[in-house]
C-alpha positions in Angstrom: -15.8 19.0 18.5 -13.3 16.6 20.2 -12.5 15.2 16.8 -11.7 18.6 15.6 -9.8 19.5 18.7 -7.4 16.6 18.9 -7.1 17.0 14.3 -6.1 20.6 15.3 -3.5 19.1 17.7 -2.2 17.2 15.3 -1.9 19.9 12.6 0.2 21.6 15.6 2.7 18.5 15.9 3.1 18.0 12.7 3.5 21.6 11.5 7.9 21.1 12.7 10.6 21.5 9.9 11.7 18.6 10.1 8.2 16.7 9.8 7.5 19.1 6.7 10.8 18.2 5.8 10.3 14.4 6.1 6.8 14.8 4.3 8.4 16.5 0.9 11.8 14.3 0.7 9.0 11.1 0.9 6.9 12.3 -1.5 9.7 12.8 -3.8 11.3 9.7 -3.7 7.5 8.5 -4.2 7.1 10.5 -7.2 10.4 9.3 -8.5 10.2 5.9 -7.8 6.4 5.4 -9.1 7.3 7.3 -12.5 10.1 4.8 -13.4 8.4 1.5 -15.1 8.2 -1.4 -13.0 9.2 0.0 -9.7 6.1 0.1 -7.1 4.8 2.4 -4.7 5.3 -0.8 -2.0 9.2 -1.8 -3.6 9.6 2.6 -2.5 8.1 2.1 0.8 9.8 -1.1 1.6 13.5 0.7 0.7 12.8 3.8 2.5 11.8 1.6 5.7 14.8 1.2 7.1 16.0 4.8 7.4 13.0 5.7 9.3 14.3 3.1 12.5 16.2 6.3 14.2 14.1 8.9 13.4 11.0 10.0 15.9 7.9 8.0 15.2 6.0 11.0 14.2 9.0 12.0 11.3 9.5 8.4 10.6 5.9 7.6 9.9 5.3 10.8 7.9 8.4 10.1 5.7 6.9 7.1 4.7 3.4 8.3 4.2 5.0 11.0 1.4 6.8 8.4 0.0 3.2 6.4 -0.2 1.1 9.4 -1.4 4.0 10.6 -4.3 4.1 6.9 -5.5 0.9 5.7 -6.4 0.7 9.6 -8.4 4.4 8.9 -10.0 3.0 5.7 -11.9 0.5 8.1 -13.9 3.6 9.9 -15.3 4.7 7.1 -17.3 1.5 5.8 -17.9 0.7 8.8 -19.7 3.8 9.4 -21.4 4.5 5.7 -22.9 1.9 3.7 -22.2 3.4 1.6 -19.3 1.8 2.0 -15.6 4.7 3.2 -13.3 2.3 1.1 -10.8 -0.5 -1.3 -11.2 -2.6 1.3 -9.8 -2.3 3.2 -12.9 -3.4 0.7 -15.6 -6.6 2.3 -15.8 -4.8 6.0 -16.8 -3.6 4.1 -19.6 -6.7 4.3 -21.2 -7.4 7.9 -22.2 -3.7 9.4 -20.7 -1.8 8.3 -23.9 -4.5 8.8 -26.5 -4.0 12.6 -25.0 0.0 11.9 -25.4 -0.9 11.0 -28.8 -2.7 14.0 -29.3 -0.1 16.8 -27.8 -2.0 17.0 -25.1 -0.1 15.3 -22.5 0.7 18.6 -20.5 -3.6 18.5 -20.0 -3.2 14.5 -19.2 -0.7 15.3 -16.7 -2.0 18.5 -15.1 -5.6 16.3 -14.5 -3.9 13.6 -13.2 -2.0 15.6 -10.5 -4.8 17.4 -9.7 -7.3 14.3 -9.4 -4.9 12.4 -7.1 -4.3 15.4 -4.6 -8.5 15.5 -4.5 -8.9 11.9 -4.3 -6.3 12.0 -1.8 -7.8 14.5 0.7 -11.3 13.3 0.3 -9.8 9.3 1.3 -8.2 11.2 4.2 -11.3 13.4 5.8 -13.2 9.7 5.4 -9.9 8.3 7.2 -10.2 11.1 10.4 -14.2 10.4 10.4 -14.2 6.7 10.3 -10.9 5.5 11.8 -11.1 6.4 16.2 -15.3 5.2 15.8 -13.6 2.4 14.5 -11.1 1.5 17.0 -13.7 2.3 19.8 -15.7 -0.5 18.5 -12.9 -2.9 18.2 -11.8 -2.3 21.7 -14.3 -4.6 23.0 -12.7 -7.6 21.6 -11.2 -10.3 23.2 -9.3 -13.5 22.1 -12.1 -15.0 20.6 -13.0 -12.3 18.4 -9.5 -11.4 17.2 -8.9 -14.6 16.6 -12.0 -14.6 14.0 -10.7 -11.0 12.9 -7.2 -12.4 11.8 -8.2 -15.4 10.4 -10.6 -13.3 7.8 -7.3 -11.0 7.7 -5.3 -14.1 6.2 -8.4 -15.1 3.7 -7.7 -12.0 2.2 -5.0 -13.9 0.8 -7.4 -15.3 -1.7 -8.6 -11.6 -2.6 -5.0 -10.5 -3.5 -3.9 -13.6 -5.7 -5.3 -11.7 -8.6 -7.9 -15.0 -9.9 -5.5 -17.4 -9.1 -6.0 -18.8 -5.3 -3.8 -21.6 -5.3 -0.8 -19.4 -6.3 -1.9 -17.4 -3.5 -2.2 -19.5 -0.7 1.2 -21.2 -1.5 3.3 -17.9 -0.5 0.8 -17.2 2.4 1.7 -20.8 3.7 5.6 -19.8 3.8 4.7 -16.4 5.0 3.1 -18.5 8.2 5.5 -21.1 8.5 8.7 -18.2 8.4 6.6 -16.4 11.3 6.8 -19.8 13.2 10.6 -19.6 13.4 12.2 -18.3 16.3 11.1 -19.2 20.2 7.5 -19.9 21.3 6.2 -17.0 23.0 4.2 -19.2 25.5 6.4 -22.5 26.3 9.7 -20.8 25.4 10.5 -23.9 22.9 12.9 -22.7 20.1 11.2 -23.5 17.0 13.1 -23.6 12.9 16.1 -22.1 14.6 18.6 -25.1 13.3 20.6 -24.3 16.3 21.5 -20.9 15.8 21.1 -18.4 18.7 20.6 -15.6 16.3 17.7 -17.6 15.1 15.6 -17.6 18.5 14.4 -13.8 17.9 13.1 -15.1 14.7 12.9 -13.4 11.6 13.0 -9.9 11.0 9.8 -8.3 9.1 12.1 -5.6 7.0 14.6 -7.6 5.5 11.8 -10.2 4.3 10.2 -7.0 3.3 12.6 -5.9 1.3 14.0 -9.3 -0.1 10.3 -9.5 -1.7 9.5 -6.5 -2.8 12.5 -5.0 -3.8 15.6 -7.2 -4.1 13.5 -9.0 -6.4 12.2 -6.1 -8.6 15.9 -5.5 -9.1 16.7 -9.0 -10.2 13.8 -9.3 -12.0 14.2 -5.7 -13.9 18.0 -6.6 -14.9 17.5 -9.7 -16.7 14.7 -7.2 -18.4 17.6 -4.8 -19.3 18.2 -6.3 -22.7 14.8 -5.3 -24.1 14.1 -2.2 -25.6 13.2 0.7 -23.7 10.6 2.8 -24.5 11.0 6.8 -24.8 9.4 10.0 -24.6 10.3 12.1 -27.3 7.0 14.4 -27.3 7.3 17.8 -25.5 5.2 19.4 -22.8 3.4 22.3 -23.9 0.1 23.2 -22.3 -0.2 22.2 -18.5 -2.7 24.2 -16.6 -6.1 23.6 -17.4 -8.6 26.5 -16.6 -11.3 26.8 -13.3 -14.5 26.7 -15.5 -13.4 23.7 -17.2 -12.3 22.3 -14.5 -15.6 22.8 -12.5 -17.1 20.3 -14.7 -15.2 17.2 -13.8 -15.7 17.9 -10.1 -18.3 15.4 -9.9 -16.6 12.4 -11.2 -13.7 13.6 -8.8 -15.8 13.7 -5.9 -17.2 10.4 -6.9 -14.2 8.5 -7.7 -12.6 9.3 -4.7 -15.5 8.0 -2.5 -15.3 4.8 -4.6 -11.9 4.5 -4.1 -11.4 5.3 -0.7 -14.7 2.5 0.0 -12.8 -0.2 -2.0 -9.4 0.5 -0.2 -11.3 0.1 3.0 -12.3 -3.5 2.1 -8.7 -5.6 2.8 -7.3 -7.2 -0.2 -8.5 -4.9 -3.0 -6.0 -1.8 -3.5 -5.8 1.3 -6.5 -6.2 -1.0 -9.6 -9.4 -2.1 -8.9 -10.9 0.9 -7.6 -9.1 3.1 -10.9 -11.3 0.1 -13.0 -14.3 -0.2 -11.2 -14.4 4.1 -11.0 -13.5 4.3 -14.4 -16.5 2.1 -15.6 -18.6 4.1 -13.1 -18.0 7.1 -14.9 -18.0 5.6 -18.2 -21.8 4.6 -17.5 -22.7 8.0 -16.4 -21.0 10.0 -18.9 -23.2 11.6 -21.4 -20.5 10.7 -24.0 -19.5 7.5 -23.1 -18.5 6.5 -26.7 -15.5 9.2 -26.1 -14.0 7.3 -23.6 -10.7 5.5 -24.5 -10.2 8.1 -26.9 -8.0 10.5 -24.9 -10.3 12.7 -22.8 -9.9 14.4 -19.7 -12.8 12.5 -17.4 -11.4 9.4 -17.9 -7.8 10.3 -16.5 -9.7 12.2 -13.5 -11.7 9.1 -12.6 -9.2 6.1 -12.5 -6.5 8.9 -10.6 -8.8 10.2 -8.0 -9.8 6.4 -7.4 -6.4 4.9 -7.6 -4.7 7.9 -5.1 -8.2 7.7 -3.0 -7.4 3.5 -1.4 -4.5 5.3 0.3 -7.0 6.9 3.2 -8.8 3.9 3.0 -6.5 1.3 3.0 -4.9 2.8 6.5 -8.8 2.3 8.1 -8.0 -1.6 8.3 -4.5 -1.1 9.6 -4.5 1.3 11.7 -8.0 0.2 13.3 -7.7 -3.5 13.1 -4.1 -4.1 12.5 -4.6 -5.7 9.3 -3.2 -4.3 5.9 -5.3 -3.3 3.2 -3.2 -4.0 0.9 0.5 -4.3 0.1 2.0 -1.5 1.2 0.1 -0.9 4.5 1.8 -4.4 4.8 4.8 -3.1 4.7 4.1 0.0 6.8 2.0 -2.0 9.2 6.3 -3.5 10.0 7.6 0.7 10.0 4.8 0.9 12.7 5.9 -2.2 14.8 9.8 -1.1 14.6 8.7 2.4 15.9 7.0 0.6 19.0 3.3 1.6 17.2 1.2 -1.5 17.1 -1.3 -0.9 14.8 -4.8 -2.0 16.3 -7.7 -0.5 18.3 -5.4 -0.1 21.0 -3.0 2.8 19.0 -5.5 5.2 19.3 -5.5 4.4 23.0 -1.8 4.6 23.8 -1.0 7.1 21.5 -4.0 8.8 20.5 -1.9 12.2 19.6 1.0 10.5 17.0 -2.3 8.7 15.3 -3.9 12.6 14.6 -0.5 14.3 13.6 0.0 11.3 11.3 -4.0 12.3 9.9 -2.7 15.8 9.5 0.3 14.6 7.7 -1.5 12.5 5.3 -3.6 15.6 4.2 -0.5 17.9 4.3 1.4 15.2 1.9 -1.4 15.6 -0.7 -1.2 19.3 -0.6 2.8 18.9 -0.8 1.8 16.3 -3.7 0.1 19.5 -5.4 3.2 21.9 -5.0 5.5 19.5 -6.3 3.9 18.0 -9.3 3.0 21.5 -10.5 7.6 22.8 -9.9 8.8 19.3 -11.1 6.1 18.4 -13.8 8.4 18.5 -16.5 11.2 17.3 -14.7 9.3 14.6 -13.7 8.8 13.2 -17.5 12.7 12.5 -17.8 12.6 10.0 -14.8 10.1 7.8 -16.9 13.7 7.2 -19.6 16.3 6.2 -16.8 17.6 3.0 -18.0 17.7 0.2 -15.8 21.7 -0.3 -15.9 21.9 2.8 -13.4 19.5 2.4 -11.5 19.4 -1.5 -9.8 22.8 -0.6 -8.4 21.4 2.1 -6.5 18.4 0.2 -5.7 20.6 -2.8 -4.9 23.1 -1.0 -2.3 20.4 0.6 -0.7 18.8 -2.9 0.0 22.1 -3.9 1.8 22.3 -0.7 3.9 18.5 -1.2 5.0 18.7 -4.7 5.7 21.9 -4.8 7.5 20.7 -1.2 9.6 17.5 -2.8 11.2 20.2 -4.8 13.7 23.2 -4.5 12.5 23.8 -8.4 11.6 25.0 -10.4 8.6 21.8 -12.7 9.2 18.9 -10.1 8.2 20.9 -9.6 4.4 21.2 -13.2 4.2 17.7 -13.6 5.1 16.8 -10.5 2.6 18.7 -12.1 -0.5 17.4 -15.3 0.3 13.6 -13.8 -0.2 14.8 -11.7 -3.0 15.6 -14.9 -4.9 13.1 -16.3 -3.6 10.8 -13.2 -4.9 12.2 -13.2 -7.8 10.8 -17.5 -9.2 7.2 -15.8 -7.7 7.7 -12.7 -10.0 8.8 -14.4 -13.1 6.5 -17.7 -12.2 3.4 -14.8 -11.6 3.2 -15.7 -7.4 2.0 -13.0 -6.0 4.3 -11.3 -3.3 1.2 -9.3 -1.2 0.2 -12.9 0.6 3.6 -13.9 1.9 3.7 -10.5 3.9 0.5 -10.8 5.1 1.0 -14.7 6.1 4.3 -13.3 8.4 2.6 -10.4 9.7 -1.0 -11.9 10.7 0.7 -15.6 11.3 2.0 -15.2 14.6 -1.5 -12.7 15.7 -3.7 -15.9 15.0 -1.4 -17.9 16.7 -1.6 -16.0 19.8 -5.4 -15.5 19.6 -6.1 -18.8 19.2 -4.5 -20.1 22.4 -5.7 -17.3 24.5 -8.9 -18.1 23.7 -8.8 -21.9 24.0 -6.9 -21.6 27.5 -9.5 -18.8 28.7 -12.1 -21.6 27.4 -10.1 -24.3 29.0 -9.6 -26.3 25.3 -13.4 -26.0 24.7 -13.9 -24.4 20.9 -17.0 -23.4 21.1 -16.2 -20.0 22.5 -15.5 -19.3 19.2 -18.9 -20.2 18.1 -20.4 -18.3 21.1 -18.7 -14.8 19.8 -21.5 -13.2 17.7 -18.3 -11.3 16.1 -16.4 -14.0 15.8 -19.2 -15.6 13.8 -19.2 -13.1 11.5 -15.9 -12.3 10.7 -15.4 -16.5 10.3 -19.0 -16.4 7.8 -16.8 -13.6 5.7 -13.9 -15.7 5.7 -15.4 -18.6 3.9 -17.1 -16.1 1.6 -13.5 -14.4 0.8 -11.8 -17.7 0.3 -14.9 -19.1 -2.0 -15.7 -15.9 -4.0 -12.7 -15.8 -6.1 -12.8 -19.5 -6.3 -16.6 -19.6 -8.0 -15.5 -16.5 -10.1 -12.5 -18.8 -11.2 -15.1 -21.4 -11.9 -17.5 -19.3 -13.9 -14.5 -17.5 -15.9 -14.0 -21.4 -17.2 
């Protein structure tokens, strides 16, 4: 009853014009963004960033959970319509979306899609409000000891989200640390990395890295792209709404993919693309016509979107609860949270128990807005997909300046976001992946802090580490998240 009562309060603080306002414009952009080839519902997030730093946190927050919802959705539109994934989320669509495209059916493709990531999406957030304040009530018994174990099995994820190559991994999530490092030491007040520069003693900011990595470098990296040929759609929308009865009999796999996908978005380090694959082959194993699949039928498109769209409830668990990302772009929003004051952890339910349910209520209001929109714009949608590249990494590329420069008003932060979108850039084209570097900067300075709170309240003795139950368990998953993906590597060999 008190969860209902405080969900019904936030339905009341959220339900503002200019929240509802916020919650359509994001979801737009998302839409837009995660339709166009190559351009990421994270590269979105990180952009739109900036412009929430004046806004309330409640309007702020909401913007950018649109803008998270309508991108991971947008990157079905062009997987459907020419066979490339807007977002690697949507790999899995590929599969039976443009066999259907093939078939003049892509209005069908496109209609399921829409309607399987607005499901997926409110089933990952009713698991979200269940799970997330039992959660934080657990985790508000830790202490130094066990956060310190909690952040260091944050940073294994590392190993998780190198995508089967560790090494390449753990070499961005060493210079995510080390940049965390610079700036002055919050406990002897030594400037550390700071080369002399007074600027330097606040450290670095998160957005501007933020954006150097996940968008500057998209832009570089899609430009020297520009020469090669662009793929169109030339096909025309005809039939988009597909029937009740029919559609009665893919609720199952629906219902199911979005509980697999909001589980695997709960577990840090995994994100959309797995789930999409893993539901996918769920429901290709349970099928009764398995042999269709990959053919260009409508199950297949409904499993891998309602899984995909599903990780966003469930990647906010970790974050919100814990203060560690799920996955990319709760890494980024994880920095929105921090600039609005909003530190995400057990205690944000705490201190401000009442943003953290309107924020809930705007998560399943996005969805619904999701709905409305990709029903109105469907077919205005499909043109996005053809936008060459030559008009839009100007945009992109301004907008980059604006946000970097806006977070505090100094040269510094757009040197410091070119830098990284160089530096972005030799990761993208060398295959480095961008997700650990973030998560290195964000979780560096938290183990850091842990881990000298704990040895002082020990006075330099470790084993109050091994004395933690919870820290022993969280350090026993650590070493099983940084092996795993190394004996998978092995037996891959």
């Amino acid at each position: 009853m008190q969860l209902l009562n405080q969900l019904t309060t936030g339905f009341v603080d959220i339900f503002h014009v200019a929240n509802l306002s916020a919650i359509t414009l994001g979801v737009l952009v998302g839409i837009t963004v995660g339709a166009l080839p190559g351009l990421t519902a994270t590269m979105s997030v990180a952009i739109i960033t900036p412009v929430t730093f004046s806004l309330p946190p409640e309007i702020g927050i909401a913007l950018l959970l649109g803008v998270f919802v309508g991108g991971i959705y947008g990157g079905s539109i062009s997987a459907i319509l020419l066979r490339t994934p807007g977002t690697p989320a949507a790999i899995a669509t590929v599969f039976d979306g443009y066999p259907m495209t093939q078939q003049g059916r892509a209005g069908e493709a496109l209609y399921m899609a829409l309607f399987a990531s607005v499901s997926g999406g409110i089933i990952s957030a009713i698991i979200l409000i269940t799970i997330a304040p039992q959660l934080a009530k657990i985790a508000l018994k830790f202490g130094p000891a066990e956060y310190f174990g909690l952040t260091v099995f944050g940073i294994s994820i590392i190993a998780s989200v190198s995508g089967g190559r560790v090494v390449k991994g753990l070499i961005p999530g060493v210079i995510g640390i080390l940049l965390s490092t610079v700036g002055m030491d919050a406990f002897t007040g030594v400037p550390r990395f700071t080369f002399g520069s007074t600027e330097m003693l606040a450290g670095l900011n998160l957005i501007p890295v933020l954006i150097g990595v996940f968008a500057t470098s998209e832009v570089f990296y899609q430009v020297q792209r520009a020469d090669e040929k662009q793929m169109a759609f030339k096909g025309e929308i005809k039939k988009i709404y597909i029937g009740i009865r029919k559609m009665r009999s893919y609720a199952l796999t629906i219902i199911r993919s979005g509980l697999i996908g909001t589980f695997i978005g709960i577990v840090p380090g995994t994100g959309g693309g797995i789930a999409a694959f893993i539901s996918y082959s769920e429901a290709k194993r349970t099928s009764k016509k398995p042999e269709k699949f990959g053919t260009g039928i409508l199950e297949g498109v409904a499993a891998a979107e309602s899984a995909n769209n599903a990780t966003t409830g469930g990647a906010l668990v970790p974050m919100l609860t814990l203060g560690i990302p799920g996955d990319p772009v709760t890494a980024v929003l994880i920095g929105a949270f921090m600039i609005q004051g909003l530190q995400p952890g057990p205690l944000l339910f705490q201190q401000f128990g009442r943003t953290v349910f309107a924020l809930f209520a705007g998560l399943l209001i996005s969805n619904v807005i999701l709905f409305i929109l990709g029903m109105i714009g469907l077919r205005l949608f499909t043109k996005v997909a053809n936008l060459p590249v030559q008009v839009l990494a100007p945009i992109i590329l301004l907008l980059c300046f604006v946000g970097s420069y806006s977070v505090a008003n100094s040269m510094v932060d757009v040197g410091a976001m070119l830098v990284m979108g160089v530096i972005g850039y030799f990761m993208r084209k060398y295959e480095f992946p961008g997700a650990p570097l973030v998560i290195g900067m964000i979780l560096g300075p938290m183990v850091e802090k842990s881990l000298r709170q704990a040895l002082t309240s020990s006075y330099g003795s470790w084993m109050i580490f091994l004395k933690s139950p919870i820290c022993v368990v969280f350090l026993c998953l650590t070493l099983s998240s940084i092996l795993l993906p190394i004996v998978r590597q092995r037996k891959r060999r």
